[in-house]
Phi, psi and omega in degrees: 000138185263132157275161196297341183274349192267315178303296210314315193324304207269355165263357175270324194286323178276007170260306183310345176254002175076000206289155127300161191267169209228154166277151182309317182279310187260001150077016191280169171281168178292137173293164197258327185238167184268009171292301220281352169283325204257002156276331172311300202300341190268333187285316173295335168288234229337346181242020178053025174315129170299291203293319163330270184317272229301310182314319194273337164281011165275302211279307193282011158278297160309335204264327183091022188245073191291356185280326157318267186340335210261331179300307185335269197330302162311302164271012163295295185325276179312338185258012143117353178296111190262353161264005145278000000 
């Protein structure tokens, strides 16, 4: 997990140096589709990203699949994410 000083940091560091911005973990450009979001995205659940699972229990809330949502959300929980 990247804490927010860390993003800020390095997004200050790619603007003063002109960089486009690259993701933190995989140093890639922002995906161009939304296959290619929710495959980045799926690859970070599978790694058990804290911030990941909360996302994919949000999106599966919204979806109306709260039993999913609530799993999400739960092992977001347990891997230290205090906004699940």
């Amino acid at each position: 997990v990247i804490c927010k000083g860390c993003c800020h940091a390095n997004k200050v560091r790619m603007l003063n140096e002109l960089m486009l911005h690259k993701c933190p973990f995989c140093r890639r450009s922002g995906p161009k589709t939304d296959e290619e979001r929710n495959t980045r995205m799926m690859k970070r659940v599978e790694a058990n990203d804290p911030v990941a699972l909360r996302e994919m229990g949000r999106r599966r809330y919204k979806e109306g699949n709260t039993k999913s949502a609530f799993g999400y959300y739960s092992k977001a929980t347990e891997l230290g994410d205090v906004g699940a």
